[in-house]
C-alpha positions as CSV (number, residue, x, y, z in Angstrom):
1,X,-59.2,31.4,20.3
2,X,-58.1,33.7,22.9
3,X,-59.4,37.1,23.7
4,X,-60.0,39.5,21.2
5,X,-57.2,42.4,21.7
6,X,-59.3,45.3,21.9
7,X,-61.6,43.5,24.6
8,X,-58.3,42.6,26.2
9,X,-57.0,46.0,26.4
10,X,-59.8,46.7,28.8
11,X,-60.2,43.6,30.6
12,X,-58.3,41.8,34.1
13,X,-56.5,38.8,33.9
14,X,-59.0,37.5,35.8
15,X,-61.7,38.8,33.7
16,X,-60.3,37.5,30.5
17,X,-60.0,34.2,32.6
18,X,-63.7,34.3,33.2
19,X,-64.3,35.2,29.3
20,X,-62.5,32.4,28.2
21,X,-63.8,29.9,31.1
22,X,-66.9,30.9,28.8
23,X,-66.2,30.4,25.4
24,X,-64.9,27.3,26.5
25,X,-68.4,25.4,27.5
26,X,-69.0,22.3,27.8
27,X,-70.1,22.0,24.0
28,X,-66.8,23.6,23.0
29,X,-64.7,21.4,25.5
30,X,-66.5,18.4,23.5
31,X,-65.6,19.6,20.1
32,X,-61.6,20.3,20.8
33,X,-60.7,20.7,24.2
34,X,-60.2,23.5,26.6
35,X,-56.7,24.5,28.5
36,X,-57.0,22.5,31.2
37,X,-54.7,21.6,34.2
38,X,-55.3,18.1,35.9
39,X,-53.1,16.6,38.5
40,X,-52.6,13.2,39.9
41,X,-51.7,13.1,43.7
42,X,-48.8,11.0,44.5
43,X,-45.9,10.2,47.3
44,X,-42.7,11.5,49.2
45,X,-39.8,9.6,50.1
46,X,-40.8,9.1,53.6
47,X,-39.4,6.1,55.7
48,X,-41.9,4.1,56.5
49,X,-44.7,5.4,54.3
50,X,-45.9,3.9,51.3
51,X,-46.9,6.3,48.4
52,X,-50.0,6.5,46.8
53,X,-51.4,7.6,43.9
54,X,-55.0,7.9,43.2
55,X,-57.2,8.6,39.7
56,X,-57.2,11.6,38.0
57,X,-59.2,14.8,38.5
58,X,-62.2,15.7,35.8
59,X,-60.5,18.2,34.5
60,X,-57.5,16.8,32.7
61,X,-56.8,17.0,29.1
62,X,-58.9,14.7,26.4
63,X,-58.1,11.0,26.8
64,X,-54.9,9.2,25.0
65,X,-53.7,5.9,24.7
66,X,-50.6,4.7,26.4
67,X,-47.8,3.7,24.4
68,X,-45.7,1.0,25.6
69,X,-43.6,2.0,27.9
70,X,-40.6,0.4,27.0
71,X,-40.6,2.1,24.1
72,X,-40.8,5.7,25.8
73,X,-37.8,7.7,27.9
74,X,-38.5,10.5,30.2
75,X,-36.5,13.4,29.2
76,X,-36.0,17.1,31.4
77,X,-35.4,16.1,34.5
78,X,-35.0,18.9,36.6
79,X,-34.2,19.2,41.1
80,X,-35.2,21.9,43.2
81,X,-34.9,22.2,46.8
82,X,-37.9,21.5,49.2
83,X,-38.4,24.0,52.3
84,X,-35.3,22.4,53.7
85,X,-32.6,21.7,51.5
86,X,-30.6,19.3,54.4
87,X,-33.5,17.1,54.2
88,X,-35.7,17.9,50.7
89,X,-35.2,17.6,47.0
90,X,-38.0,17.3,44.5
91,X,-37.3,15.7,41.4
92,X,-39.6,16.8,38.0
93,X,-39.3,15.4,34.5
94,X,-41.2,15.0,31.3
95,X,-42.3,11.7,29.1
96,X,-43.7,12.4,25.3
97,X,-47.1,10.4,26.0
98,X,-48.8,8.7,28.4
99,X,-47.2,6.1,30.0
100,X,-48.6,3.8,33.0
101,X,-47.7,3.8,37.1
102,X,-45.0,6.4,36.5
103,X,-42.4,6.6,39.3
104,X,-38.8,7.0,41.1
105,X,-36.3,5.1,42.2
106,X,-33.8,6.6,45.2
107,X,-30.5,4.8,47.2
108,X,-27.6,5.6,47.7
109,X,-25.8,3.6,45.8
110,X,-26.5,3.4,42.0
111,X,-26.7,-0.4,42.6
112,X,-29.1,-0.1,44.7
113,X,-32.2,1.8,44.1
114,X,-34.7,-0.4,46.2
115,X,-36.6,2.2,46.7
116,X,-39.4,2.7,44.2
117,X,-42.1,5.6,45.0
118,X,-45.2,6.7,42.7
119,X,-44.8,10.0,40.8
120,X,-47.2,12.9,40.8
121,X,-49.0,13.1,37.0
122,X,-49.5,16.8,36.1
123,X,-50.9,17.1,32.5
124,X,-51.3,20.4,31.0
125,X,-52.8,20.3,27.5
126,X,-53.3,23.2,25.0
127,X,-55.8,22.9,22.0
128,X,-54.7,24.2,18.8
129,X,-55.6,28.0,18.3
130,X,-53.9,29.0,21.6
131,X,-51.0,31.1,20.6
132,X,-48.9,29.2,18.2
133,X,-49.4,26.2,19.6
134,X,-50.8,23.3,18.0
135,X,-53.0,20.5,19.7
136,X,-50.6,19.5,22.2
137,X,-50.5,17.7,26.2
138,X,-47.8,17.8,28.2
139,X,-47.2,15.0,30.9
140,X,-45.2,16.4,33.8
141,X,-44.2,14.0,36.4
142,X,-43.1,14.8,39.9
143,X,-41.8,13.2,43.4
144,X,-41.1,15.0,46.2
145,X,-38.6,13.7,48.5
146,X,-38.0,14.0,52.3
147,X,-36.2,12.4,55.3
148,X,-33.1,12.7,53.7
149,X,-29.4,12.7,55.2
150,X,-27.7,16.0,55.3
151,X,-24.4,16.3,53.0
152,X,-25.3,13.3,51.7
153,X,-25.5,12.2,48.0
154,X,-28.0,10.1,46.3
155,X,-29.0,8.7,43.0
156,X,-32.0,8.2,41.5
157,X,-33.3,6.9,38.5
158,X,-37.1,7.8,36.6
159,X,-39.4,5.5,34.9
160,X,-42.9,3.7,34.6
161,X,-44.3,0.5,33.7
162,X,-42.0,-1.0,30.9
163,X,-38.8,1.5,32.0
164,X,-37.0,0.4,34.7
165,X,-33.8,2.6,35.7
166,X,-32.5,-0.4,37.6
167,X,-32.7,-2.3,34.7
168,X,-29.0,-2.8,33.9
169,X,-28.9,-1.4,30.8
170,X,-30.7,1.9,31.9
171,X,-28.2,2.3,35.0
172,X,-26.9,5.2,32.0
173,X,-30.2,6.9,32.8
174,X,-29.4,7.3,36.4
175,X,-29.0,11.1,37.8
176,X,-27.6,12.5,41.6
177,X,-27.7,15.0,44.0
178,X,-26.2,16.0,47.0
179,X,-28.3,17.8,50.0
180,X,-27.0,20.7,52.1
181,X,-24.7,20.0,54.3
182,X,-25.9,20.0,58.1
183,X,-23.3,22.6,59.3
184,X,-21.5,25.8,57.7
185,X,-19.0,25.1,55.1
186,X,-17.4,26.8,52.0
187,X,-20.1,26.2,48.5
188,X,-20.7,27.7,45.2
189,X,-23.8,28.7,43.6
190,X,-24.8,30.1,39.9
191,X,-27.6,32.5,38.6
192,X,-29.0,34.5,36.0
193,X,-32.2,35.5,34.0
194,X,-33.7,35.4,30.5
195,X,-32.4,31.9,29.2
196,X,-34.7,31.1,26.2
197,X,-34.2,28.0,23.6
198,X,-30.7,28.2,21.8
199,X,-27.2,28.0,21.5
200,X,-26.3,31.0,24.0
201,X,-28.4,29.2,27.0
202,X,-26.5,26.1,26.0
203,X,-23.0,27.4,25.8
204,X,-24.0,29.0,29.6
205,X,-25.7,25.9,31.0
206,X,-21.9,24.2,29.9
207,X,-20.3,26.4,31.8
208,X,-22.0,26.5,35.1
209,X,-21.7,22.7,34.9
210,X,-18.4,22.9,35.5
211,X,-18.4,25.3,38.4
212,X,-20.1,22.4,40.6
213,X,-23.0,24.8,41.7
214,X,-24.7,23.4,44.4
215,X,-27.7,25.1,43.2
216,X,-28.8,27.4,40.9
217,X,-30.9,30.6,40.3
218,X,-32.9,31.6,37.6
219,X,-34.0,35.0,37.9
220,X,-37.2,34.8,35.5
221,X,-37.8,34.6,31.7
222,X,-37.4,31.1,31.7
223,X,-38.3,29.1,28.3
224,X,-40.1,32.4,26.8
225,X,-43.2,29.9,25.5
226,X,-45.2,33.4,25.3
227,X,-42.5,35.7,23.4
228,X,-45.0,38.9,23.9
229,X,-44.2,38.5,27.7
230,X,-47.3,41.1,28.5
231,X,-49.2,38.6,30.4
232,X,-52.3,38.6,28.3
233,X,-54.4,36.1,26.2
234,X,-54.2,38.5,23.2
235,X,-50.3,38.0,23.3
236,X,-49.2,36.3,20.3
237,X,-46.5,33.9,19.2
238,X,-47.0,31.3,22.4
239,X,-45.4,28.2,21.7
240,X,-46.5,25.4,25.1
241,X,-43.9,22.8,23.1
242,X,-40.6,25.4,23.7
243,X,-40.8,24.2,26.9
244,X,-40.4,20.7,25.8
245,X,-37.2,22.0,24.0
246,X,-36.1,24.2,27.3
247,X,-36.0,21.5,29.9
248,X,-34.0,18.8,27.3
249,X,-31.7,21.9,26.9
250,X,-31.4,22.3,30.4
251,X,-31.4,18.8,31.7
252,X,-27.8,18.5,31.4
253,X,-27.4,20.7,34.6
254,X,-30.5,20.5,36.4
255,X,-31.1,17.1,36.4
256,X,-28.1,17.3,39.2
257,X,-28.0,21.0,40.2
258,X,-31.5,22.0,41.7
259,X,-32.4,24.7,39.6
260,X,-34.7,27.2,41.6
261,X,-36.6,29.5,39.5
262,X,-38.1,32.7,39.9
263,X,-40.9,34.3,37.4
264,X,-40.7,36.9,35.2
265,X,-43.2,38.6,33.0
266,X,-42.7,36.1,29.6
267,X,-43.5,33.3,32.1
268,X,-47.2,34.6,33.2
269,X,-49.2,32.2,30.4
270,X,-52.4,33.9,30.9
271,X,-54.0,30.6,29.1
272,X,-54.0,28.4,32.3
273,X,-54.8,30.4,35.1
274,X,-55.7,33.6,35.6
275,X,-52.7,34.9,37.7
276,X,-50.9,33.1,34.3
277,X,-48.7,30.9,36.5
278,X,-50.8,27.5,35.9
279,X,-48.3,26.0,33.4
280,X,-45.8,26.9,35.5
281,X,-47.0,25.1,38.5
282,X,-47.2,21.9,35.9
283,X,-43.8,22.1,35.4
284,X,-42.1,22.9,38.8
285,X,-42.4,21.8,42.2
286,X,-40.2,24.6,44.6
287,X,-40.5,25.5,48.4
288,X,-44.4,25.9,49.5
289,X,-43.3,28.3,51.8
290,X,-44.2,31.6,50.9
291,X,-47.1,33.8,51.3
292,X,-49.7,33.3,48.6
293,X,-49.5,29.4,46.7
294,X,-52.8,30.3,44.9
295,X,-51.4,34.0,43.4
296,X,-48.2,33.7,43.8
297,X,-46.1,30.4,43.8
298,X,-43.0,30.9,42.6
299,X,-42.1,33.5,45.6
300,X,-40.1,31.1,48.4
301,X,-36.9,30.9,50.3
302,X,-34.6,28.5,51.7
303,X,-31.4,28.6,54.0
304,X,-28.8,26.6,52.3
305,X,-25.2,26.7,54.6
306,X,-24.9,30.2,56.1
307,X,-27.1,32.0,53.4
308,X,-30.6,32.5,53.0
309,X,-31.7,33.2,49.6
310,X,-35.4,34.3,48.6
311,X,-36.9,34.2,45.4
312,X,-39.5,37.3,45.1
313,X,-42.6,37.6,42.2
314,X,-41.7,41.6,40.8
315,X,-45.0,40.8,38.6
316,X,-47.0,41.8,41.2
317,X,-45.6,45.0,42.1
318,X,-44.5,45.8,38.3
319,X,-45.6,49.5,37.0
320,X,-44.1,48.5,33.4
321,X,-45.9,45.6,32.7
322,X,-49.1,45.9,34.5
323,X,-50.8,42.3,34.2
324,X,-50.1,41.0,37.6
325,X,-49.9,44.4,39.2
326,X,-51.3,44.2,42.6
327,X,-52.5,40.7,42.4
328,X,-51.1,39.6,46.2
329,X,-52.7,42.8,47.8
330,X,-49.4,43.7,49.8
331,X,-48.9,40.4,50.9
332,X,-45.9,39.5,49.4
333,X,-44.2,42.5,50.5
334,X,-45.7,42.4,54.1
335,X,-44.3,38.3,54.0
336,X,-40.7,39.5,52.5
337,X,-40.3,41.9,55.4
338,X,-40.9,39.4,58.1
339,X,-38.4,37.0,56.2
340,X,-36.0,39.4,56.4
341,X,-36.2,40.1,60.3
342,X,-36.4,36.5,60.7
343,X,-33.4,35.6,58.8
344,X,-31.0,38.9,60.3
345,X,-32.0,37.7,63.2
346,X,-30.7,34.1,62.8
347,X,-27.8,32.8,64.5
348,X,-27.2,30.6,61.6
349,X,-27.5,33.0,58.6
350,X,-24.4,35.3,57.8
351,X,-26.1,36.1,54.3
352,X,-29.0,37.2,52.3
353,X,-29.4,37.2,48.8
354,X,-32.6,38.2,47.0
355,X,-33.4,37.3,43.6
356,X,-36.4,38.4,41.0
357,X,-37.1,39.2,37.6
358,X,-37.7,43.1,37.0
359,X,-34.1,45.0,37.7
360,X,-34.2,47.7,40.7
361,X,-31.2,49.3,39.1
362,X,-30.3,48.9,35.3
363,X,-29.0,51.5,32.8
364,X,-30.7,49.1,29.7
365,X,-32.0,51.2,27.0
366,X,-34.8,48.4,26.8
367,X,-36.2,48.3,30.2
368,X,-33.9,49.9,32.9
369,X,-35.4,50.4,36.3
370,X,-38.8,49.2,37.7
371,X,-39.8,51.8,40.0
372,X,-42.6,49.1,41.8
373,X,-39.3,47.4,43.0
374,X,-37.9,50.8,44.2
375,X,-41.0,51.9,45.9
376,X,-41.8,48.5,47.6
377,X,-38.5,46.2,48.3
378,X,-35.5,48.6,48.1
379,X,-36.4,49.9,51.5
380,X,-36.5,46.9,52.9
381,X,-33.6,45.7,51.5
382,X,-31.5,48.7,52.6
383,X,-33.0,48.2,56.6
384,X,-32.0,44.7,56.6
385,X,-29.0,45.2,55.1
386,X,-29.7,42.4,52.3
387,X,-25.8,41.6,50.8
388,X,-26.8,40.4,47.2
389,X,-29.8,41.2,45.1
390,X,-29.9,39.4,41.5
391,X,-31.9,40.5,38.7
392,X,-32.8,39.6,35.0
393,X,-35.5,41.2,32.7
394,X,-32.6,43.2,30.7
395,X,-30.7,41.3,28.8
396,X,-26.7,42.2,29.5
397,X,-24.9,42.2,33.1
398,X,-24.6,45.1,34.6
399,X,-23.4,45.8,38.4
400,X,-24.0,48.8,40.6
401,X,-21.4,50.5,42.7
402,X,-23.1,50.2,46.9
403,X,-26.3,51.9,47.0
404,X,-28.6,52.9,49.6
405,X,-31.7,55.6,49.5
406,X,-30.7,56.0,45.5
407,X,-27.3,57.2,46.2
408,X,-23.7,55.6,45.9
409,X,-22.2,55.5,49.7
410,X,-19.2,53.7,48.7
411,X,-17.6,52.8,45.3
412,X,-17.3,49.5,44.1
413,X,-14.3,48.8,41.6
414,X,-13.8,45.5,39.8
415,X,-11.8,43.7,43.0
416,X,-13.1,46.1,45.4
417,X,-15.8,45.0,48.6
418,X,-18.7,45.8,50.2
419,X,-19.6,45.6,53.8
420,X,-23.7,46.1,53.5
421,X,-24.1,46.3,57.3
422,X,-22.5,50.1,57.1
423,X,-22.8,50.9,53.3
424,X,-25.9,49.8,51.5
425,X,-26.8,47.2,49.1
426,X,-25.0,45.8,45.4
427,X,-27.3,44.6,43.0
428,X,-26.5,43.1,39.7
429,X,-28.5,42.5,36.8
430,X,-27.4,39.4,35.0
431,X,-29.9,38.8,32.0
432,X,-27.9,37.8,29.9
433,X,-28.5,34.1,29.9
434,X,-29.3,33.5,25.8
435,X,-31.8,35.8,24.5
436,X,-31.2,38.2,22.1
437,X,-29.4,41.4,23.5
438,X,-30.2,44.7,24.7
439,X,-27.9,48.1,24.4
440,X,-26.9,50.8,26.8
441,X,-26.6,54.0,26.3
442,X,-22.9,54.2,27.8
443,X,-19.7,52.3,26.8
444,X,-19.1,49.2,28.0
445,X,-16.6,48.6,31.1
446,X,-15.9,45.4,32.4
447,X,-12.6,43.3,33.8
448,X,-9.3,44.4,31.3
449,X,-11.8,46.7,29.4
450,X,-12.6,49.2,31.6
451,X,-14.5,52.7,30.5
452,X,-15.2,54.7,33.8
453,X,-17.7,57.2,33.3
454,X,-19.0,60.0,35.7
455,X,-22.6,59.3,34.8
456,X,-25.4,57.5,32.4
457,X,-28.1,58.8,31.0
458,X,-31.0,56.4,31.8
459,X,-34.7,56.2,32.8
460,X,-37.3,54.4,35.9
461,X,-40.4,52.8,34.7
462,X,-42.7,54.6,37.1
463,X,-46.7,54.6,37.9
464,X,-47.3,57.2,35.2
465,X,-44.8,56.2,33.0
466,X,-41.1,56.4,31.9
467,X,-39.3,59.1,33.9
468,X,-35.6,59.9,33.0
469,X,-33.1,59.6,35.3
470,X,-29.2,60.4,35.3
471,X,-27.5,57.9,37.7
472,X,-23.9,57.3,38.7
473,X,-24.1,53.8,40.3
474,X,-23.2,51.9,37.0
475,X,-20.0,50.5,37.9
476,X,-19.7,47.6,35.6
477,X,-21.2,47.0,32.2
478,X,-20.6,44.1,29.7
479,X,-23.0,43.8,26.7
480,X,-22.8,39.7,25.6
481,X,-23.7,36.5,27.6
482,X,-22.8,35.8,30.7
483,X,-23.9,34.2,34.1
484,X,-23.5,34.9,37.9
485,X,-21.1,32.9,39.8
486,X,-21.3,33.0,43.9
487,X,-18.2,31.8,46.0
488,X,-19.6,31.7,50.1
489,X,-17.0,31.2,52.6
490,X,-18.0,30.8,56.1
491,X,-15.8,33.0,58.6
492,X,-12.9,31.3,60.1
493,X,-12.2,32.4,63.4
494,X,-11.7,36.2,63.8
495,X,-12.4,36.8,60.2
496,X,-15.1,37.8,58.3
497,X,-17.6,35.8,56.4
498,X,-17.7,36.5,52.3
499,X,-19.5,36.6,49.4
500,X,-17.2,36.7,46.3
501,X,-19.3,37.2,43.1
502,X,-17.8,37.1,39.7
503,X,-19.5,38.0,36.3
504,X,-18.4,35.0,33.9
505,X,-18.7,35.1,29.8
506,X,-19.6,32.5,27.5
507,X,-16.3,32.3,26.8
508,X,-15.0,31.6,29.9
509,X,-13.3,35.0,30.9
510,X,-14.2,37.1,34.3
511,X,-15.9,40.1,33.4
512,X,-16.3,41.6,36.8
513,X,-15.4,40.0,40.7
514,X,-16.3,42.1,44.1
515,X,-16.0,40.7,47.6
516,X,-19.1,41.3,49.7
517,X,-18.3,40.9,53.5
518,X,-19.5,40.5,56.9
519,X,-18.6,40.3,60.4
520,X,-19.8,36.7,61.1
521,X,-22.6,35.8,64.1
């Protein structure tokens, strides 16, 4: 049903778009169904306001029956922070079928949730034929919230007509957060690409649990629904329903942690839309903030305490995997510039931390370096002395020594710090969130194991292709899962502000820890 792969090969994702947009006609929509995306507008948690909801578009997914809704439970709830995380959360979740006047409750006591707001309906459906998948919708339900207290906690509870979290035997369904404190204070955040559906990404969701994030980062490769990950309609093996796996999986954390994506090449599901992002924006709602909604939404920032963090799309300036290549027209790059001079500049912002899928510096034997993000953002990073940048795409952790214009200007042992505003940038690729592993082509050297070697032989995915490349920035290399856990402490007075970043196993163990300073504003 999707587009023939040798007509692919030679075709825009906004071509094949077009192609399919044909095939599907009217006549065809009648018979089975075309991928369709159809929203319902609803309400924010303003005081004073009362939400509304209106009917859905045209262009939603074949009509269902609605089960009774005492018989159904929301499942994958999952936060992210709004533009400002003092004052905005949106909460997302998932029901099995249709289910009537869907909607949030908010207080802040779990006894009383008086407050009762429509949700926002997005149903994505995907006919049989498409990938893997067989005839399946998805109802993704949404509420953005605002006006709310800094450093304050709040629980909330999900439901629709017949499901009542205040109920008192659903007060077990109930779920909190706690927005960013309104002034500088000590917090702890998690990250790290290429999560998938099994054990591994369950084991690592377990763990950051228990390090009380108050957010955290995925850097891309988030369910992997399409397994191909080349951004096509020929790709095969796509699966809509692992994501219906992937957010119960992930619930656990993120139905308390907001969990702020960024996209990677397996998550462009050329299906939807024709910059492949259109399941995605079903299933999230993050910071509306950055330069191009319609191309590219899941590139955004937000300041939480004394650190701004911004989430880039490396799909569009990817030589390596081509399908998004271009698609913002500079835009994105233009836009992360002027974030960066605007959050230097700051009074209120020691830090900056940048995260994206595709790996600026990587030794991986599978994908190594993407020479778009060299060309592009590496500059950039290196003039506004960024402190942090967080990758995925290969799938091990792996931390450089401090780099700037390709070259190591200071060593970084395991222990050791950084001060970017004289000595460059650190960048870590933490991929290794549950998918199957990668390799590299030197020894492993990590915390207690350590194998120190003068260089590694590796390559740079560039316009024309793979060129090698012999590097000596690979400081630390562990080849099993792990995650990325961020201690930020604000200076205390005539001290220096830090970032202290350790690598973390699945089994618990430090793997790697660096200290990443700063002389405070």
């Amino acid at each position: 049903m999707g587009v023939p792969e040798k007509l692919a090969a030679r075709m825009s994702m906004a071509e094949q778009h077009e192609y399919l947009r044909s095939r599907f006609s009217r006549r065809n929509l009648i018979r089975g169904g075309a991928v369709t995306l159809g929203a319902v507008t609803g309400g924010a948690f303003v005081t004073g306001a009362t939400a509304r909801a209106t009917v859905p578009t045209q262009r939603t997914a074949p009509a269902a029956g609605r089960a009774d809704g005492s018989l159904v439970a929301p499942f994958g709830r999952h936060l992210a922070w709004g533009n400002d995380p003092r004052t905005e959360v949106s909460v997302s979740w998932q029901v099995p079928v249709a289910v009537k006047k869907p909607f949030i409750r908010v207080g802040a006591h779990p006894w009383d949730l008086s407050r009762r707001i429509d949700a926002e309906v997005r149903t994505l459906y995907t006919p049989a034929g498409v990938g893997a998948s067989g005839d399946h919708t998805q109802y993704y339900l949404h509420a953005k919230l605002t006006h709310l207290r800094p450093g304050r906690t709040y629980y909330y509870g999900v439901g629709h007509q017949g499901f009542d979290p205040a109920e008192p035997h659903l007060l077990g369904t109930l779920g909190t957060f706690t927005t960013a404190p309104a002034h500088r204070a000590p917090f702890t955040f998690t990250a790290f690409g290429d999560e998938g559906v099994g054990y591994h990404g369950l084991a690592n969701n377990a763990l950051i649990l228990g390090q009380n994030p108050a957010f955290h980062l995925h850097a891309g490769d988030i369910a992997y629904g399409d397994p191909a990950g080349q951004g096509k309609t020929a790709d095969t093996g796509f699966d809509s329903r692992t994501w219906d796996q992937f957010l119960h999986q992930t619930e656990s954390v993120a139905k308390q942690v907001p969990w702020m994506p960024a996209y990677g090449n397996h998550d462009m599901e050329a299906w939807y839309s024709p910059n492949g992002y259109g399941g995605e924006e079903a299933r999230w709602t993050l910071p509306d903030n950055g330069p191009d909604r319609r191309n590219l939404p899941g590139v955004y920032s937000f300041v939480y305490g004394n650190t701004a963090v911004v989430s880039l799309d490396a799909n569009d300036i990817s030589f390596e995997i081509p399908a998004n290549l271009g698609i913002s027209g500079g835009t994105q790059t233009t836009w992360l510039e002027t974030q960066l001079k605007k959050y230097r500049a700051a009074e209120d912002v020691d830090f900056i931390v940048v995260f994206f899928h595709h790996c600026a510096y990587c030794t991986s034997t599978a994908h190594a370096s993407e020479g778009g993000v060299r060309q592009e953002w590496v500059p950039l990073f290196e003039k506004y002395t960024v402190d942090l940048v967080i990758n995925g795409h290969n799938h091990q952790y792996e931390r450089t020594d401090v780099i700037k214009a390709g070259e190591v200007t200071r060593k970084l042992p395991i222990g050791g710090t950084a001060y970017p505003e004289t000595d460059g940038v650190v960048y870590v690729t933490a991929g290794a969130a549950g998918r199957s592993l990668y390799a590299f082509s030197a020894p492993d050297s990590y915390e207690g194991h350590e194998h120190e070697v003068d260089s590694v032989a590796s390559f740079v995915n560039a316009r024309d292709g793979k060129r090698n490349e012999t590097v000596t920035w690979s400081r630390v290399r562990y080849l099993d899962y792990s995650f990325l856990r961020v201690d930020v402490t604000p200076a205390a007075k005539g001290r220096r502000a830090t970032l202290t970043v350790s690598g973390i196993a699945e089994t618990g163990a430090r793997i790697d820890h660096f200290t990443v300073a700063r002389t405070a504003k």
